[in-house]
N, C-alpha and C positions, 0 to 999 in steps of 0.2 A: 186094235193094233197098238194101243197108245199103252191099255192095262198091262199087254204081252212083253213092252220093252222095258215096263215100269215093273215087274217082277222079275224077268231077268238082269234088271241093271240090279235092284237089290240082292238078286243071289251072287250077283259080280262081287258086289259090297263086304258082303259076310264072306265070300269067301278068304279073299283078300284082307281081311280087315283094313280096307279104308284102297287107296290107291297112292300114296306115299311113303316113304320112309328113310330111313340116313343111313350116309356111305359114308365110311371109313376114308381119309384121306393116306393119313400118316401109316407107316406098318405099326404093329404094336403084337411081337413074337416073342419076344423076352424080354428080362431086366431093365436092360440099356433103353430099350424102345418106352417102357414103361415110365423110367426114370425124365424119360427126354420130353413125353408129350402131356407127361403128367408131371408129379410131384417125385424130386427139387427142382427139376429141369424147368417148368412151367410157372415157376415164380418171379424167373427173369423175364420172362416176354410178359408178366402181369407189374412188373415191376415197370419196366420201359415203355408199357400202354400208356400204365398210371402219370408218366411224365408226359408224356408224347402220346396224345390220344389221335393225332393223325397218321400214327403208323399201323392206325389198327386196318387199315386198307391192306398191308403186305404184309401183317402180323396174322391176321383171323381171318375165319369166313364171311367177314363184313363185305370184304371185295367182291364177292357176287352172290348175294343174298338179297334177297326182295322176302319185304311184307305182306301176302295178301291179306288188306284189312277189309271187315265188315261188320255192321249190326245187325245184318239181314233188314233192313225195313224194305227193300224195293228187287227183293230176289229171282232174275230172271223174269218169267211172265206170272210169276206166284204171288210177290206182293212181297206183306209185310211176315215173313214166318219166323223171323227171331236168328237170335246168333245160333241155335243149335239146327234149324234146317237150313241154317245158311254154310252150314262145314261142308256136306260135300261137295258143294258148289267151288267154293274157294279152296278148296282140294283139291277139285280138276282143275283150277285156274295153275295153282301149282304144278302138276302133271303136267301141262301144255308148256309152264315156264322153264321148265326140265327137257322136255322133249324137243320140243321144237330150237331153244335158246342155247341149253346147257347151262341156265341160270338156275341156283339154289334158290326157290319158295319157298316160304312157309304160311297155311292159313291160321288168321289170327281173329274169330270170329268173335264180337265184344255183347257181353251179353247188356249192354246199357246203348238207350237211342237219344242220349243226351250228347247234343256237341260239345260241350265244355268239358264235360269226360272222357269224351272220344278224343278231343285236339291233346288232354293233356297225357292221357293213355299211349299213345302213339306217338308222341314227345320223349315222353319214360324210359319207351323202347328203343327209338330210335338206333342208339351207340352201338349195338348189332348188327342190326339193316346197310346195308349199301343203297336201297331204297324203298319207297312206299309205295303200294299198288291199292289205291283204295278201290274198292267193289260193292255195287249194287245197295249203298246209302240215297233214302230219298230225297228228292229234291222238293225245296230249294236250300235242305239243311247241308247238301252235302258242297254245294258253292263255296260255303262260308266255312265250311271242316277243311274243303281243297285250299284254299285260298291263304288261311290261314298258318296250316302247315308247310306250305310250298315258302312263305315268308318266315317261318320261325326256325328251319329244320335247314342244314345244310346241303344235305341228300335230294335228291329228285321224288317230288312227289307227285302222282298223277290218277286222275278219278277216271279207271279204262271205261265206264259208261259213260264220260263226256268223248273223251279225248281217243280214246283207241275208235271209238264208232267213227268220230269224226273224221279220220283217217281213212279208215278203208270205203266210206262214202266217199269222199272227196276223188279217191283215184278208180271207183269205180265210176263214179258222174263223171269226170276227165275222158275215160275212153267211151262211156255209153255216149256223150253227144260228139263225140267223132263217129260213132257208128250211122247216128243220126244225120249228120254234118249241120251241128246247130254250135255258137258257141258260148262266152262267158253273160249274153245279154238274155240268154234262155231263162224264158220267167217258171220260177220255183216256187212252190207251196211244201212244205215241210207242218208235218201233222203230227204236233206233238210240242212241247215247252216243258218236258222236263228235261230232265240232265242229258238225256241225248241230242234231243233239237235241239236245244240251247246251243249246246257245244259244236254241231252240225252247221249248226246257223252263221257263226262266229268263225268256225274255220272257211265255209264261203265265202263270207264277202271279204274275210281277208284275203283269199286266193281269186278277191276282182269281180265275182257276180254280183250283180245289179239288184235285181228285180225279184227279190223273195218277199215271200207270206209267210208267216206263222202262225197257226192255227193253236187251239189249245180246245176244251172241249165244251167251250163256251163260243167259240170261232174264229173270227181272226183277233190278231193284237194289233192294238194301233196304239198312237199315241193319244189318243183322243178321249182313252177310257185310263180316267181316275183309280182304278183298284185294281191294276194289277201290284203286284209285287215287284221288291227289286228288281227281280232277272226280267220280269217279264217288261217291266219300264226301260230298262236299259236296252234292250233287242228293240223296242217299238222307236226308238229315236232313229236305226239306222235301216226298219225293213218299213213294208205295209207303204212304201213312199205315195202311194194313191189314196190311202185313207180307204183301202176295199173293209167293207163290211157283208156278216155275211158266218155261216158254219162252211164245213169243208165240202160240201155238196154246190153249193154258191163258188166259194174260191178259186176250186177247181177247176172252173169253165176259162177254155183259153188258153191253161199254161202248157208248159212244154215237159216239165219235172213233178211230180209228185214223192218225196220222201217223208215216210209213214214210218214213226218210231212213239208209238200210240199203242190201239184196242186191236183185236179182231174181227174181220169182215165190217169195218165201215165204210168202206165206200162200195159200187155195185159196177157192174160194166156200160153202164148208161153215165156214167161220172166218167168216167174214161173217153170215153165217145164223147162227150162235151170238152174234152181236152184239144191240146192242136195238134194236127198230123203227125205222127211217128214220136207218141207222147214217151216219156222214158217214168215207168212207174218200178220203186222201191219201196214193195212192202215188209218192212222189217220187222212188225209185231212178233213175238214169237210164243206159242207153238204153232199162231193161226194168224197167218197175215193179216193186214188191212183188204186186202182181196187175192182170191186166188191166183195163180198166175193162169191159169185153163180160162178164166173169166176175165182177167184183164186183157187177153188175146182176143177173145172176142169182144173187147171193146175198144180194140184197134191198136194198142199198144205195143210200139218198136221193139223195145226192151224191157226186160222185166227182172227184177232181181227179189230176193227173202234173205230171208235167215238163214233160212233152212238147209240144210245136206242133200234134200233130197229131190231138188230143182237147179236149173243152171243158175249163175252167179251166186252162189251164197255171198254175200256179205258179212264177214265176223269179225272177231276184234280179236280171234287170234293170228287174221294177216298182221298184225298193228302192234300188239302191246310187249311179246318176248323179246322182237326187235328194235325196242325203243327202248326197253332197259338191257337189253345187251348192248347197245351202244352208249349209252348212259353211262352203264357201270366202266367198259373198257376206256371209256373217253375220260369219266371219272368226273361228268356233268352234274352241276347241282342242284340247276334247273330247264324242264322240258318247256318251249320256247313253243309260240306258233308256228315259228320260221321254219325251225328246225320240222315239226308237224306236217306243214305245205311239203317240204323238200321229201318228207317220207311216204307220202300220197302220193305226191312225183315220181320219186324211184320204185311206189310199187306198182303205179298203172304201167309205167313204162317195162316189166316185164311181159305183158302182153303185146306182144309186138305186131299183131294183127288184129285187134279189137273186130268182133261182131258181134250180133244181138246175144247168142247164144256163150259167149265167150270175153268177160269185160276186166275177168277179175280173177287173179293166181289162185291155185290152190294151197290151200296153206300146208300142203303136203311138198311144194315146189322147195327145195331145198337152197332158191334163189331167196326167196321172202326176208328170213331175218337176216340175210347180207345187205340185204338192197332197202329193209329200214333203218339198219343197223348205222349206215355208212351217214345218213343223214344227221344222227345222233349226237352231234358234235361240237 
């Protein structure tokens, strides 16, 4: 089934060549039109940038234009395939910011996996952009690429593998333990310490949970162990508060949440069954969970959420990411806040208005979505 989609999305590809491309704003039918949007006409609005470079917001397509940037090293569940098999990807990231937003993308794939080229690459560009959507850079190099940019760059910068995942987790775990009737003390294990759990990790306990674990593929982080790295030292000051030791087979005994942004099939339905009653499991690996949801059922599991299309709750980060730069750009924000993050995790669980097992989380087909993150954006 897998070879079947993967040759007809390449016939999609060719036939199309590619799935983007530019629309004409202005008319351009004769002389006059010619004159106006091009040359002599277009010397005055490059005259008046030239003084006034904050008018390029009402002057150009800077006003709602997003970057999607990447060097491919961490692309989807592929890994490291380079800036050239990282285009389609951030070509459909495009097509979603178009569709879903009505925001202009463009992907801007960097055939270099140096940060110091990429911060100043993406600096360069900037004066274009209305903002930066960085994509699928590994971690922990892409903390210090986010971080860096979001403080040098005027425009909103945001890494959708941290920050968009972190979002549509947050408001799916908001109504899955109302489903459950467990609330912000439900103890969490999150399986995984790169740029997704991190980010995952950091938007819970801002939004008040207690009681998470972080796993990595060594087991849990505490603060007790000398060699992690940055990110991973700084997450181990505020989680692990028991000092649990232990791989994610161990961790898992007892809690209430499981989020899996990790490998495929590691854990088994006997991991689940050592969880606590009406356990809420997100496995987000993608194209092949952490377990299947057929097998997390029979291991007792309330709810169950993937990635995936073709299970209930997808979990994706296109409920997240077109409505956080369309609000961005129309609000004219410089920078995307945690606060603002919680509030759009808020307004998007709260379109479900009946949460049950089967039902936690909008379709991103709901023509609610990018209103209701949009509004947050502020």
């Amino acid at each position: 089934m897998k070879s079947d989609i993967y040759k007809t999305s390449i016939k999609l590809h060719k036939k199309y060549g590619g799935k983007i491309g530019t629309l004409i704003k202005t008319p351009l039918n004769n002389k006059l039109d010619l004159s106006l949007a091009y040359t002599p006409g277009v010397a005055g609005v490059s005259l008046e940038l030239s003084k006034n470079p904050e008018k390029a917001q009402e002057l150009s397509l800077k006003s709602n234009t997003v970057a999607v940037i990447s060097d491919g090293s961490a692309v989807l569940g592929l890994g490291n395939i380079g800036a050239y098999g990282a285009i389609p990807v951030m070509e459909g990231k495009a097509l979603l910011f178009k569709k879903f937003a009505d925001v202009d993308a463009f992907p801007i794939c960097l055939n270099t996996q140096n940060s110091e080229e990429i911060i100043n690459i993406v600096k360069n560009i900037a004066p274009v952009f209305g903002g930066i959507n960085l994509e699928d850079i590994e971690a922990p190099r892409c903390f210090e690429i986010e971080r860096r940019l979001v403080k040098e760059l005027d425009i909103p910068v945001m890494h959708d593998d941290q920050h968009g995942t972190a979002v549509v987790v947050l408001a799916a775990l908001i109504n899955a333990l109302k489903v459950v009737k467990k609330d912000k003390s439900a103890k969490i294990v999150i399986n995984g310490a790169g740029a997704a759990g991190t980010a995952v990790c950091d938007l819970l306990i801002q939004y008040g949970f207690i009681n998470i674990v972080v796993c990595d593929s060594k087991g849990a982080i505490c603060c007790n162990n000398k060699t992690l790295n940055n990110e991973k030292q700084r997450i181990a000051k505020f989680t692990n508060l028991k000092k649990e030791t232990g791989d994610i087979h161990k961790i898992i005994k007892g809690k209430d949440v499981f989020i899996g942004v990790s490998k495929g099939n590691l854990i088994t339905k006997n991991c689940v069954s050592n969880m606590n009653k009406d356990a809420i499991i997100f496995a987000m690996a993608n194209p092949t969970p952490e377990i299947m949801p057929e097998e997390a059922k029979l291991g007792g599991a309330k709810v169950i959420a993937t990635g995936r299309s073709d299970y209930d709750n997808q979990i994706n980060n296109v409920l997240a990411f077109p409505g956080i730069f369309r609000g961005a750009l129309k609000n004219k924000v410089k920078k995307i806040t945690n606060k603002m993050l919680i509030k759009a995790a808020i307004n998007l669980s709260n379109l479900v208005k009946n949460p049950t097992a089967t039902n936690i989380i909008p379709s991103p087909f709901d023509k609610n979505v990018v209103k209701a993150v949009s509004l947050a954006i502020k």
